[in-house]
C-alpha positions in Angstrom: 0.0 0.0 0.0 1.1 3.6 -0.8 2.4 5.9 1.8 -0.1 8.9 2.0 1.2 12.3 1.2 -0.5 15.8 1.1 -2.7 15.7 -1.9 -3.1 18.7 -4.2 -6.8 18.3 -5.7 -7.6 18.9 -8.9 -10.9 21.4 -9.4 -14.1 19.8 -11.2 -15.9 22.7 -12.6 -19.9 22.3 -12.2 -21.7 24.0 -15.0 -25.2 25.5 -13.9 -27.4 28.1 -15.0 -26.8 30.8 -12.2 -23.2 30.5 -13.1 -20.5 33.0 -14.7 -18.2 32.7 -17.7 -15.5 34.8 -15.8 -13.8 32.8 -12.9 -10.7 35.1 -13.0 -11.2 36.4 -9.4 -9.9 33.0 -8.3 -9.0 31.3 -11.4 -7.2 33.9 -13.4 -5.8 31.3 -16.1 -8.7 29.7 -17.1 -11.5 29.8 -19.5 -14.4 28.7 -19.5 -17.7 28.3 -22.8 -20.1 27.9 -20.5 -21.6 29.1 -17.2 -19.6 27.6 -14.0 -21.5 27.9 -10.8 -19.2 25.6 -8.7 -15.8 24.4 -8.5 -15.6 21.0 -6.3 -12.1 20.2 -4.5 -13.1 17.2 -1.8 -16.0 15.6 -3.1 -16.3 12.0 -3.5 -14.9 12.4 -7.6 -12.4 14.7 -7.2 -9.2 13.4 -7.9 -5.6 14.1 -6.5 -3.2 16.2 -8.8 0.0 15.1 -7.5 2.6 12.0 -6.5 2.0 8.1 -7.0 -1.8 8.5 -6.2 -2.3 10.7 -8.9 -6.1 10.3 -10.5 -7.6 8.4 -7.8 -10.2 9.5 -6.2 -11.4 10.8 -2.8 -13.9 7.9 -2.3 -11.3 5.6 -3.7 -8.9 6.7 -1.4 -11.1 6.9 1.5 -12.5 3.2 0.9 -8.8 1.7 0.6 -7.2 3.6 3.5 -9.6 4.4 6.1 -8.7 6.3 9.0 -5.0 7.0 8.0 -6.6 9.4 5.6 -9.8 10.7 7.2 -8.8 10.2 10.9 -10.6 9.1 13.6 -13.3 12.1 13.9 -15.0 11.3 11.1 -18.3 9.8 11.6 -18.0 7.0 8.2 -14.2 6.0 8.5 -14.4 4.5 4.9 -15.8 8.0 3.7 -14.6 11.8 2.9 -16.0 13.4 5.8 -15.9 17.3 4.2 -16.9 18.5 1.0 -15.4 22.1 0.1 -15.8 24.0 -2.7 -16.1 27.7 -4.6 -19.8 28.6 -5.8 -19.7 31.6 -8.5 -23.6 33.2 -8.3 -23.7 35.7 -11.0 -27.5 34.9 -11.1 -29.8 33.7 -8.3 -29.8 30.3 -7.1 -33.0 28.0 -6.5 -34.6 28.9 -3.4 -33.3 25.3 -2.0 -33.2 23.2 1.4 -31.1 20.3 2.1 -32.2 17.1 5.0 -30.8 17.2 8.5 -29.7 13.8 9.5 -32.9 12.6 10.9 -35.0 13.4 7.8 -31.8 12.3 5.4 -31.9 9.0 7.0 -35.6 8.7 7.0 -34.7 9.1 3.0 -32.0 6.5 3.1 -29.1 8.4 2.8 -26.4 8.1 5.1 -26.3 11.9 6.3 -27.8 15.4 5.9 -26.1 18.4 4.4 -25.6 21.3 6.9 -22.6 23.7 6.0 -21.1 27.1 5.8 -20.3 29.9 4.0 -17.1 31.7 3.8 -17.7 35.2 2.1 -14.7 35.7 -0.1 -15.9 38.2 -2.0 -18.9 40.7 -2.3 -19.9 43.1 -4.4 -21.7 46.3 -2.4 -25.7 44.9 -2.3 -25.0 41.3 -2.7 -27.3 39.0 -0.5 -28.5 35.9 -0.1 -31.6 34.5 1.9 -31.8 32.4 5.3 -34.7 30.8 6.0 -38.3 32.3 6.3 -39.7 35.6 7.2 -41.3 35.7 10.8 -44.4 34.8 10.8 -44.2 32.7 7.7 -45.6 28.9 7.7 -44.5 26.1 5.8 -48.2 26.4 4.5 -47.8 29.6 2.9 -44.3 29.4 1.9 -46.2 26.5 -0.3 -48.8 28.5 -1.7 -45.7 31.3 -2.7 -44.1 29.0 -4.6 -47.3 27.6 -6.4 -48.0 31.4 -7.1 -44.2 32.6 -8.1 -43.8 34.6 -5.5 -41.6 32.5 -3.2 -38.9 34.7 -2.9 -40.3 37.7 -1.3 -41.2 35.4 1.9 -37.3 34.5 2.5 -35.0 36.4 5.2 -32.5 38.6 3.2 -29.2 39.3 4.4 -26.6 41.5 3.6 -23.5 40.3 3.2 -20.0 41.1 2.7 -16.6 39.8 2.0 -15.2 37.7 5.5 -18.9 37.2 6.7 -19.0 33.5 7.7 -22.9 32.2 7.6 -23.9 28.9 9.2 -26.9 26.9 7.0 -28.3 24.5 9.5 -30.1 21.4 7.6 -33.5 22.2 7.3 -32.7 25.6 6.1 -34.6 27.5 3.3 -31.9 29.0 1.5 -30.4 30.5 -1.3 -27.9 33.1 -2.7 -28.4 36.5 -4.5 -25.7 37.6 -7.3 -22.5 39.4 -6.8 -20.6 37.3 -4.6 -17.8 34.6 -4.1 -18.4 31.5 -1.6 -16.2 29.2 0.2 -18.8 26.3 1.3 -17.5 23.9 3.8 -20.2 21.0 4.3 -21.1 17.8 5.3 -20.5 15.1 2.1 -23.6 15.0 0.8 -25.0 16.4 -2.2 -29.0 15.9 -1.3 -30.8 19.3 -2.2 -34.5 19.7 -2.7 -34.9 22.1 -5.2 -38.6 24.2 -4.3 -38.3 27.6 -6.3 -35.9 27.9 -9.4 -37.6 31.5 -11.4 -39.1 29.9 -14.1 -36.1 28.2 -14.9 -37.2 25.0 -16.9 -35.7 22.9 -13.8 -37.0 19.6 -11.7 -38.4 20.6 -8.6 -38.7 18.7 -5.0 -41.9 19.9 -3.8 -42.8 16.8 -1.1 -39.5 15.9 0.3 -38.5 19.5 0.4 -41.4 20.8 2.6 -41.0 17.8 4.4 -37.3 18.8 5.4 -37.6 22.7 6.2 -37.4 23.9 9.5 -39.3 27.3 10.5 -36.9 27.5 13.7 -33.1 26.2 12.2 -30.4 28.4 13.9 -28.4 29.6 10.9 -27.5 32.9 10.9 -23.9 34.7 10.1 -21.5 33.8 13.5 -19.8 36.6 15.5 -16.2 36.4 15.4 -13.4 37.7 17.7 -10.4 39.8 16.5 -8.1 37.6 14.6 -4.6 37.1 16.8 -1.2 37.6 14.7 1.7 35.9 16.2 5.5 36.2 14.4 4.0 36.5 10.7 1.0 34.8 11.1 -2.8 35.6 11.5 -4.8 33.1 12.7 -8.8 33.2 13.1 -11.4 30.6 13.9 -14.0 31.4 11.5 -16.4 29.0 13.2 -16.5 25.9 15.6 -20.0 23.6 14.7 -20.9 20.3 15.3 -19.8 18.7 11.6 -16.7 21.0 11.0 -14.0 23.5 12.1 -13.0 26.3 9.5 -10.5 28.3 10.5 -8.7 31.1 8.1 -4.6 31.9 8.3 -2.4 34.8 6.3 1.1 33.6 6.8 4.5 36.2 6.1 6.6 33.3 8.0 6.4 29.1 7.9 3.5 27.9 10.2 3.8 24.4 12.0 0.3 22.8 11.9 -0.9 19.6 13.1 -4.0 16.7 12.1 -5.2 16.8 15.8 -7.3 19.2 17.6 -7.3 20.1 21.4 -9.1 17.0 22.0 -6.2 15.0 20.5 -8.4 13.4 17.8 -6.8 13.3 14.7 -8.9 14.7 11.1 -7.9 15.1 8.0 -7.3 18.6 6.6 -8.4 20.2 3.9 -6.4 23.5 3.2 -7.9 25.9 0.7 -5.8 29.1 -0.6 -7.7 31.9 -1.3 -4.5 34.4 -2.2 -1.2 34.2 -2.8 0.9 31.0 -2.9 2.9 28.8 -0.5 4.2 24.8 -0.4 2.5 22.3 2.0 5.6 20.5 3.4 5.8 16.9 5.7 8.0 14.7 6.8 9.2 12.0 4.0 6.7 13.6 1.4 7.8 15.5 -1.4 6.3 19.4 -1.2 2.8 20.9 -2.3 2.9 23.6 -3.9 -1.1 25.8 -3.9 -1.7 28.8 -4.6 -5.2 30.5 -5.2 -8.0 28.1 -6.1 -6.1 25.3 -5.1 -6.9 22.7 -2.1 -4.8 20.4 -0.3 -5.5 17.3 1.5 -3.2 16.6 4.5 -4.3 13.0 5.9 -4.9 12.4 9.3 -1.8 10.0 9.5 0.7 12.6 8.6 0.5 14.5 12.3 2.3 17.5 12.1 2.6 19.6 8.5 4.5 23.1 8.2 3.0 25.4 5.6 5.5 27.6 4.3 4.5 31.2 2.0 6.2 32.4 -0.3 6.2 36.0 0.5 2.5 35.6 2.0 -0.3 33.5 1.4 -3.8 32.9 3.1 -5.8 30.1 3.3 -8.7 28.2 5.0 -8.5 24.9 6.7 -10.9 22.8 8.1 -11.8 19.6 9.8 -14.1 17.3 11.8 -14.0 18.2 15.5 -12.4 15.8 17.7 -15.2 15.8 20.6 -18.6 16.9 20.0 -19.4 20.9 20.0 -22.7 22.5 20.6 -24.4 24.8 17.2 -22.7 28.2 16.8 -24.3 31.1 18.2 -25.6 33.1 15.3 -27.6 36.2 14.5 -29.8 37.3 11.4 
């Protein structure tokens, strides 16, 4: 068997019809003929970019190694735990919700889809919509969408660039043009689709009013002041039951490590959002990312040193080693 190694991903580009042509904010090489609106980095398919596991896959790779790669917090130990990846709204998406684990399992599938939203970039007005407005019932957020009026019954936020917004499972949802997402999230890809504009689009009327929750906690999350310590800011973006995201800018090498305060080891995914750096461990050869890219440092490898050059910052998260409450949050 292979010795693992950090694993630069290689992006799958998602076409879809609230997407954008122009992905040069974080893709500045690359062109595109149609409309991306996501770029996947840990889902089941992607593939690694780099060293003798080249072009396997994360499910592959999950299922053959087990918690060497995907460490001992993760809940399936022959599964990728975290799914990350860019969304590119240049349009609005679906008015959407996703299962929490009771109703996913009810469904048959393994687990629900709760996840968050890093803000990466905003143009002034961009929003996107958390759940209902007060006082409105599943009842008549039915009869909206049956008379095309869905939209005006959602909770519209503001938002700008380093907001971090928590979508609980059961969440009515969706995002408003003009920004850039960072969505860390349980691996799931179950969305009920219950509003989509006229779009000529399959929606999930029963099983999506089945899963929405009127009262479902998500809400953007307070942060403290990042701390900078010898050439390197460090933040923890949020702390939630299914992940950790934390955010870095590094002028210096950082030592990091694949277990949390609990001692738990997870696998971590490290996601660059500017400039460049190397990924270096012991006995591997080095990663280089830079923006766009993601990294996969297995759980076995301990103790990883990121190195910039000049600077680079980046978000990495993980499964949490003991069990955390849900994040405080505020609309």
């Amino acid at each position: 068997m292979t010795a693992l190694y950090p694993f630069l991903m290689t992006p799958v580009f998602d076409p879809r019809p609230w997407g954008t042509l122009d992905l040069s904010p974080i893709y500045p090489n690359r062109t595109f003929s149609e409309k991306i609106g996501e770029s996947w980095l840990t889902g089941d398919h992607c593939k690694v970019a780099n060293g003798p596991l080249s072009e396997r896959s994360l499910a592959e790779l999950s299922s053959e190694y087990g918690p060497e790669l995907v460490g001992d917090a993760a809940r399936d130990p022959k599964r990728f735990p975290l799914l990350m990846k860019f969304l590119f709204p240049h349009e609005k998406l679906s008015v959407q919700v996703h299962p929490d684990d009771e109703c996913a399992q009810k469904a048959g599938e393994p687990w629900g889809k709760t996840e968050c939203w890093y803000v990466a970039s905003a143009l002034p007005g961009a929003q996107i919509a958390l759940g209902m407005k007060p006082g409105v019932t599943c009842e008549q957020l039915e009869q909206g969408i049956r008379e095309h009026r869905a939209e005006a019954l959602l909770n519209w936020v503001g938002v700008e660039k380093g907001d971090l917004i928590y979508v609980a499972g059961g969440t009515v949802h969706t995002l408003g043009p003009g920004s850039i997402i960072v969505e860390t999230q349980q691996q799931s890809d179950t969305t009920y689709r219950l509003y989509d504009y006229g779009r000529p689009r399959e929606l999930h009327l029963e099983r999506g009013l089945a899963a929405v929750k009127v009262a479902h906690g998500s809400g953007k999350i307070s942060r403290p002041s990042s701390a900078s310590d010898n050439g390197a800011q460090h933040e923890e973006l949020i702390a939630a039951p299914y992940f950790v995201v934390e955010r870095f800018v590094l002028t210096t090498p950082k030592t990091l490590t694949t277990t949390d305060e609990s001692g738990v080891r997870s696998v971590q995914i490290l996601l660059a959002l500017n400039g460049r750096g190397s990924v270096e461990a012991h006995g591997s050869e080095p990663v280089t990312f830079a923006k766009g890219d993601a990294v996969v440092v297995p759980a076995n490898i301990w103790n990883f040193e990121v190195r910039p050059q000049s600077e680079v910052e980046f978000i990495m998260a993980h499964v949490p080693g003991k069990p955390l409450p849900e994040p405080v949050t505020s609309l």
